[in-house]
matplotlib code that plots the C-alpha trace (Angstrom):
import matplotlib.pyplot as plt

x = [-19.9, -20.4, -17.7, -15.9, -12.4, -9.8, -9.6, -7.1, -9.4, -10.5, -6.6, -4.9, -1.2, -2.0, -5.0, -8.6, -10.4, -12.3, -9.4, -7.8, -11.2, -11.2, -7.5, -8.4, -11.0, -8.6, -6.5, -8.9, -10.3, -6.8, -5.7, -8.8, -7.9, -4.5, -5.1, -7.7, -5.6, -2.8, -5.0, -8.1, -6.3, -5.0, -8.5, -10.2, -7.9, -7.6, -11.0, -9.5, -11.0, -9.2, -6.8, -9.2, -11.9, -9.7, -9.4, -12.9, -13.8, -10.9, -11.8, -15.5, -15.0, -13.3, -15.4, -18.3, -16.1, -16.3, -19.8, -20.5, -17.9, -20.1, -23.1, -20.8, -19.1, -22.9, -24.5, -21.6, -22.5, -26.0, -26.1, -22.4, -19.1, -20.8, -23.4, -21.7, -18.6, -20.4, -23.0, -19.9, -17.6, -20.9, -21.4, -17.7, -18.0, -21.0, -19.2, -16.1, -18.5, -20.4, -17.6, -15.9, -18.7, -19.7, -18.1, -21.3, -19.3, -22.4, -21.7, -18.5, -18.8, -22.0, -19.9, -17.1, -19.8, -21.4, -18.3, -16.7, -20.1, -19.4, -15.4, -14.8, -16.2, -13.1, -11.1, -13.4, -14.4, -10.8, -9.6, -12.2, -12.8, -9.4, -8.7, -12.0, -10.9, -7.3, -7.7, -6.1, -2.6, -0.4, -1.9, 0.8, 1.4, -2.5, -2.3, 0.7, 0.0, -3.3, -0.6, 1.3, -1.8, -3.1, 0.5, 1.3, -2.2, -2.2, 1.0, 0.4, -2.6, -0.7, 2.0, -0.9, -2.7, 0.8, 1.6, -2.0, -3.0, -0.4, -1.1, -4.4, -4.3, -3.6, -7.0, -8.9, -9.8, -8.5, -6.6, -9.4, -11.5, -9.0, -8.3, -12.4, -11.7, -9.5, -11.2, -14.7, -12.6, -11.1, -14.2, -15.7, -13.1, -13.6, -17.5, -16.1, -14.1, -17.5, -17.7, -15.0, -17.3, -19.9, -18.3, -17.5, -18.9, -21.8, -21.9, -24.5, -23.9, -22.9, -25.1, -27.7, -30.0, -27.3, -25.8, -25.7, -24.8, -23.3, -19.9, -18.9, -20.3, -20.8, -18.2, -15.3, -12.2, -8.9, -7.1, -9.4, -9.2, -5.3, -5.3, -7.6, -5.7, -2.8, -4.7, -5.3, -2.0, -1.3, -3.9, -2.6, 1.0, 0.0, -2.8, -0.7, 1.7, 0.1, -2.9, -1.4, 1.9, 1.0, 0.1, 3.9, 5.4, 4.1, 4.2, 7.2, 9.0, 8.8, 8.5, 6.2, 3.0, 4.8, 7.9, 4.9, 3.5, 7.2, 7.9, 4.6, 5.5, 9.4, 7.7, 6.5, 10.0, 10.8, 7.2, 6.7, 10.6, 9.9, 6.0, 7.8, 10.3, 8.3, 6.7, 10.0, 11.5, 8.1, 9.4, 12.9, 12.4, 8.7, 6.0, 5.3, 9.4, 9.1, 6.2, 7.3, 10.6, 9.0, 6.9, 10.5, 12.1, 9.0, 9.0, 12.6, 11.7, 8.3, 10.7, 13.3, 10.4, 9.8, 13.6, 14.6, 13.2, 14.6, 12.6, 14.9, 15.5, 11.9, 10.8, 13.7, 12.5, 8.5, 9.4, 11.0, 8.3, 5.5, 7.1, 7.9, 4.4, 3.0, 4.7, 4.4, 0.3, 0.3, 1.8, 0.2, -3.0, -2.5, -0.5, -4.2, -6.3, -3.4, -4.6, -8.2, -10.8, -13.1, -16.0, -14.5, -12.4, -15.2, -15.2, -12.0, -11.1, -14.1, -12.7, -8.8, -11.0, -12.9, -9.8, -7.5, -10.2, -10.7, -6.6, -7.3, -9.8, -7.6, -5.2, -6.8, -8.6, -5.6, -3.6, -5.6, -5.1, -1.3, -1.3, -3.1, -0.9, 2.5, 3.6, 4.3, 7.5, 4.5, 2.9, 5.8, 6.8, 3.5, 3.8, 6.9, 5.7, 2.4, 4.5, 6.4, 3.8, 2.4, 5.6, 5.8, 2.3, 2.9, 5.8, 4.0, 0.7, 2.1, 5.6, 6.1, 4.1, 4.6, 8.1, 9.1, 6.4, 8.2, 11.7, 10.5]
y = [29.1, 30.8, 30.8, 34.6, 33.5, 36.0, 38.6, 40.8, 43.9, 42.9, 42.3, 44.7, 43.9, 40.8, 39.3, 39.2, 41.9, 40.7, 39.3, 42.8, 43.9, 41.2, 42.2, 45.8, 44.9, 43.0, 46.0, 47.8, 46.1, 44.5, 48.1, 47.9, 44.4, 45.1, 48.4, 46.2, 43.4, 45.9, 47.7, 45.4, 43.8, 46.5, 48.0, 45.2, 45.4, 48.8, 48.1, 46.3, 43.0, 39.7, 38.2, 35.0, 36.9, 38.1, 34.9, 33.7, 37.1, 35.9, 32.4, 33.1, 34.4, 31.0, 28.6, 29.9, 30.2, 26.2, 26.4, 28.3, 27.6, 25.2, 26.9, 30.0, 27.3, 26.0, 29.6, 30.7, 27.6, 28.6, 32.3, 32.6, 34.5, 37.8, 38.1, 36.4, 38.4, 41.7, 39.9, 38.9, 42.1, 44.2, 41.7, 41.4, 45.3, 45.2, 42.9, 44.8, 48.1, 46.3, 44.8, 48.3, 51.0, 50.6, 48.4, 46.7, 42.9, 41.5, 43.1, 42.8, 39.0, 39.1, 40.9, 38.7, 35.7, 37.5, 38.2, 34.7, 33.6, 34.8, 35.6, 32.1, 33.2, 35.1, 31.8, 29.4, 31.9, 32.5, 29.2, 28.8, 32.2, 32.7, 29.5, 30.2, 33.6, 32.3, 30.0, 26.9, 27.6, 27.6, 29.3, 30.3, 34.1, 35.1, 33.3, 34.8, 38.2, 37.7, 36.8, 39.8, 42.1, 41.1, 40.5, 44.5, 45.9, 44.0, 45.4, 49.1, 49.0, 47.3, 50.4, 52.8, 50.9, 50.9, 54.6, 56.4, 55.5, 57.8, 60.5, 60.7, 59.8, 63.3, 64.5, 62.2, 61.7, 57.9, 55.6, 53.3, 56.6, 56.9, 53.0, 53.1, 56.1, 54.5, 50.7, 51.9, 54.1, 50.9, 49.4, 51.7, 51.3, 47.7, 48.3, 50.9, 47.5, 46.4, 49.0, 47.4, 44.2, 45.6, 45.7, 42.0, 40.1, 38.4, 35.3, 32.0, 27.8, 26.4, 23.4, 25.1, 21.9, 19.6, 22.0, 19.7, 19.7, 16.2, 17.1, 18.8, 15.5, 12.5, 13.3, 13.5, 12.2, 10.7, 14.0, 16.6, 14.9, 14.7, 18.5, 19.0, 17.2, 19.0, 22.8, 22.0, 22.7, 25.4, 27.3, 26.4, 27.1, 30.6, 31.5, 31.2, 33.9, 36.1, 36.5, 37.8, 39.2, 42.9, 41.8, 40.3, 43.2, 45.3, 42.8, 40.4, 42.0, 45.4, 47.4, 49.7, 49.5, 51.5, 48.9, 46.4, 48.5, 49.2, 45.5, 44.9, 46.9, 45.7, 42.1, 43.2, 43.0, 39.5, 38.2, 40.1, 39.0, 35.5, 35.1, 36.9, 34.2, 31.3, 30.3, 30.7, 28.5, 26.1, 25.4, 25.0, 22.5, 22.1, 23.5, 20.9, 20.7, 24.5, 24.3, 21.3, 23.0, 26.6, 24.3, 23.0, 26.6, 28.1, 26.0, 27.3, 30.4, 30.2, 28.8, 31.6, 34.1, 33.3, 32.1, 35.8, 38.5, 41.7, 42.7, 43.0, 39.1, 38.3, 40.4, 38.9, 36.2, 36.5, 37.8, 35.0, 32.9, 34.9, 35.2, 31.8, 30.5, 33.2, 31.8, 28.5, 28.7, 30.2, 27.2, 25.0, 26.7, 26.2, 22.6, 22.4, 23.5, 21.3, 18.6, 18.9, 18.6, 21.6, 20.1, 19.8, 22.7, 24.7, 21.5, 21.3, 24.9, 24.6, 22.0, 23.6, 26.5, 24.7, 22.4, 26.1, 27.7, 24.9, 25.4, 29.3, 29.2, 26.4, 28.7, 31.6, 30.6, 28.2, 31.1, 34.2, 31.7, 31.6, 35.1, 35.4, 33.2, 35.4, 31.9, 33.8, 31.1, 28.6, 30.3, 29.9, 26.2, 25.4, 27.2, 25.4, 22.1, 22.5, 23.6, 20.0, 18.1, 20.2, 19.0, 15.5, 14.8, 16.8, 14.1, 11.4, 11.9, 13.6, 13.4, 10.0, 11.0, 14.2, 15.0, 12.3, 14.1, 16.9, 15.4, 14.7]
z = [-61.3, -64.4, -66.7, -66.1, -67.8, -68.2, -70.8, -72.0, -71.2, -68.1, -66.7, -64.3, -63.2, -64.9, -62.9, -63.3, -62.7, -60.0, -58.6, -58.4, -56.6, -54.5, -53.5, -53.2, -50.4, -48.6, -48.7, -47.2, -45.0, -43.3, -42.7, -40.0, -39.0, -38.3, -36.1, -34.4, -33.7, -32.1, -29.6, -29.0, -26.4, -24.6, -24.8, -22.7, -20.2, -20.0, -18.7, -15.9, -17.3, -16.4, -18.7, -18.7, -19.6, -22.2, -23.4, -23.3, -25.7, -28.2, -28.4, -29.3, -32.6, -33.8, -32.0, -33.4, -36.6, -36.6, -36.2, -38.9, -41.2, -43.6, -43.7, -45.5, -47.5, -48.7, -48.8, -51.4, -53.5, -53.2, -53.4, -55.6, -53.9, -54.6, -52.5, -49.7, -49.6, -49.2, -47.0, -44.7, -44.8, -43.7, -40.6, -40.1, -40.2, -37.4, -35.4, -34.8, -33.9, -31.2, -30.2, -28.9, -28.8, -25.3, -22.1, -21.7, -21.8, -23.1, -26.5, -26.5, -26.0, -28.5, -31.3, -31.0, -31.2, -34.3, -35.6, -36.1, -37.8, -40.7, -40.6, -41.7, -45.2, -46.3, -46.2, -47.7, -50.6, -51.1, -52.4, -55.0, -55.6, -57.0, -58.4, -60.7, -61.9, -62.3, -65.1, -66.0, -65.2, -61.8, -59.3, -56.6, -58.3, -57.5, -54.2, -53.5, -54.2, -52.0, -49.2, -49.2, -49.9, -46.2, -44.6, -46.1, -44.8, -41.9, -40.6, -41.5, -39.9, -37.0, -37.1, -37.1, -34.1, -32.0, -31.9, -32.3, -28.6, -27.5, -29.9, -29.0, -25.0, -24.0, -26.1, -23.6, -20.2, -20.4, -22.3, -23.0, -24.3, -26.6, -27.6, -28.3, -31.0, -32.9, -33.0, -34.0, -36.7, -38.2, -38.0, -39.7, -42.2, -42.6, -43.6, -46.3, -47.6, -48.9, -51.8, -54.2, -53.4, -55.3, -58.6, -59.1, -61.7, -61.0, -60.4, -59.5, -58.9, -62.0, -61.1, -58.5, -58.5, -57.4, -54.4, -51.3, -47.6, -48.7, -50.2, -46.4, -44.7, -46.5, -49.4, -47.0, -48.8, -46.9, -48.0, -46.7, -43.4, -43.6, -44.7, -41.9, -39.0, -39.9, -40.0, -36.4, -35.4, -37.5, -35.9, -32.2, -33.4, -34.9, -32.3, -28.9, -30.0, -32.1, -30.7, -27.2, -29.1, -28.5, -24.6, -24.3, -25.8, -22.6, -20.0, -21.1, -22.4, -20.7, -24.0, -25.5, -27.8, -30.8, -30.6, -31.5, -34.0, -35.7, -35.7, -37.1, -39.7, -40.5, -40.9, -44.1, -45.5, -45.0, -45.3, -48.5, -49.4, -48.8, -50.8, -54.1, -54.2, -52.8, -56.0, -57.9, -55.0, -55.6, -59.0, -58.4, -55.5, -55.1, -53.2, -50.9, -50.3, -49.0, -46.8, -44.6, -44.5, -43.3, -40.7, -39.2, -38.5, -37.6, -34.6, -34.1, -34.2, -32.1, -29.5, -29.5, -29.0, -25.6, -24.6, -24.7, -22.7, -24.7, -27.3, -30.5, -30.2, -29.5, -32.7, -34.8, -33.7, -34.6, -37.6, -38.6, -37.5, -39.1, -42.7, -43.0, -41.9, -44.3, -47.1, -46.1, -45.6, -49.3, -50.8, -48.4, -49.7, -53.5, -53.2, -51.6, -54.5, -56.9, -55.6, -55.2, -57.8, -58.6, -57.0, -53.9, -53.6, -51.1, -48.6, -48.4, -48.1, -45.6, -43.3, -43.2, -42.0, -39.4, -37.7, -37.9, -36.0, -33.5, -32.8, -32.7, -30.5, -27.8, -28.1, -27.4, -24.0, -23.1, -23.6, -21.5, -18.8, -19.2, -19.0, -16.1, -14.2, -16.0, -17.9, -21.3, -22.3, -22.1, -25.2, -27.0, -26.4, -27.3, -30.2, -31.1, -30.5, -32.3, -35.4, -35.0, -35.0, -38.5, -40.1, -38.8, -40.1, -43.6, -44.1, -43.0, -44.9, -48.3, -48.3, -50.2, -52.9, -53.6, -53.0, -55.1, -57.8, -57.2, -57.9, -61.5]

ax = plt.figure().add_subplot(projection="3d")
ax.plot(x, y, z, "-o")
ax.set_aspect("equal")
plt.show()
């Protein structure tokens, strides 16, 4: 890229300026994520669609996430972060529309399709995006505030997502009348997260001629395949509860919609508690040190979700397992980029995308089936073992290096 270093003029709260826009977007746009991702569920089936089918719409996006995932990773080298942000948060925009303006199922299951072609982009971009406008130094503040800008968003718009539906149901003639209102406003939302894109510093390939497919296939190193083994079950132990969280609320646990939204919305305390101190924790102890131990409670705590059936234990218990994976994933995502040359920063962020989303998208069509047969306390053990098998292999492939680095 070119060279867009740092000035004194062009920082905000101490970043970059086009790391503050870049932040501002997610802001933006995870306000309509987050209301999406507390009532798209209950949409579809108030529908009366099947669980399974349920899970076959959900796992789309992230299988063709994999597909996709690096041509977005080459077209950024090609075209520069610019162009392809705003050319994925309009599509990502689209997506979500088509995806709840009309029952037909054939959009619904093209949007979702559409909509994981491109979604991939706001990981991949992310890791070199910021480690370029950072600079030199440690980078665990500016991924860290990037953590708790889309853990904060996310869950407002989840609180807004869990009691609108019953503010607006009795202006409706049916629940799902009113469940489409809301969704096509928050995606309508997320298209209006484009306009902050617009104002980044351009930017092109620093070496356009020598931009290669080659670096995501041939140039495969022994770490990006351990970081992407691992990713794999990171995205299986995530996707199995939160993607049908919301559903268990109602159906397992016998709660309510705005219980979900109000826990969605206390997790901001200890996930934004937890990513303020975890790079001050990094350098006490080491990064690497925190994230295999937040891998080792979280499955805990995925366990204890589904081994109680009333809901103030279950959400104690998913909070705990959401802030310490989202403080975790940080670190995990800038030891990542620490060790990593600059060259191959987009590959590798590209393949942890591509094995997550291969573990999201199991767990999301595994999972409608589990529903549909009422076995929620299988989500959770899966969970639970998925996030053991994360930590065993983190020790096993980087702990006798690193943590001994970090003991220095």
């Amino acid at each position: 890229m070119t060279d867009n270093r740092p000035t004194v003029k062009k920082r905000l709260f101490g970043f970059n300026r086009n790391i503050n826009l870049y932040m501002l977007t997610s802001l933006v746009i995870n306000l309509g994520f987050g209301v999406v991702g507390a009532d798209f569920n209950l949409y579809i089936l108030s529908m009366d669609l099947s669980p399974d089918i349920l899970g076959v719409i959900l796992s789309l996006t992230p299988f063709a996430q994999v597909l996709a995932a690096i041509p977005i990773g080459f077209l950024a080298e090609k075209i520069g972060n610019k162009r392809t942000l705003i050319m994925i948060n309009l599509v990502v925009g689209v997506s979500y529309l088509l995806r709840v303006i009309s029952p037909n199922q054939t959009l619904i299951l093209l949007g979702s399709f559409l909509l994981g072609t491109v979604q991939a982009g706001y990981f991949i971009i992310q890791l070199p995006f910021i480690s370029h406008y950072a600079g030199k130094k440690g980078k665990d503040r500016e991924f860290t505030t990037a953590s708790i800008v889309f853990y904060s968003a996310m869950a407002i718009g989840s609180l807004i997502g869990g009691y609108l539906p019953a503010m607006l149901n009795p202006l409706f003639a049916n629940e799902t009348l009113a469940f489409r209102t809301i969704l096509v406003t928050a995606s309508s939302l997320i298209l209006l997260g484009t306009i902050p894109l617009l104002f980044l510093d351009k930017d092109v390939p620093e070496e356009p001629g020598k931009v290669s497919l080659s670096p995501y296939l041939k140039g495969i190193d022994k770490t990006t395949v351990k970081f992407a083994g691992i990713e794999f079950f990171i995205g299986t132990g995530l996707g199995f509860l939160v993607f049908f969280m919301n559903v268990m609320f109602i159906y397992y646990y016998k709660s309510t919609l705005q219980a979900f939204g109000t826990m969605s919305v206390v997790l901001i305390i200890p996930t934004v508690i937890l990513l303020i101190a975890g790079p001050t924790l990094a350098k006490k102890y080491g990064g690497l040190r925190l994230v295999i131990a937040t891998r080792f409670v979280a499955a805990g705590a995925a366990f204890m979700v589904v081994a109680t059936m009333n809901p103030l234990i279950g959400a104690g218990a998913y909070m705990l397992f959401r802030s310490l994976m989202g403080v975790g994933q940080s670190l995990w995502i800038s030891f990542a980029s620490s060790i990593t040359t600059r060259r191959s920063r987009t590959a590798t962020s590209t393949w942890l995308e591509i094995t997550f989303q291969m573990g999201f998208a199991v767990a999301a069509l595994a999972g409608g089936k589990l529903i549909a047969l009422n076995a929620y306390p299988t989500l959770g053990i899966i969970s639970a073992v998925s996030m053991l098998i994360a930590f065993g292999l983190t020790v096993l492939f980087f702990g006798k290096k690193y943590l001994k680095a970090d003991e220095r």
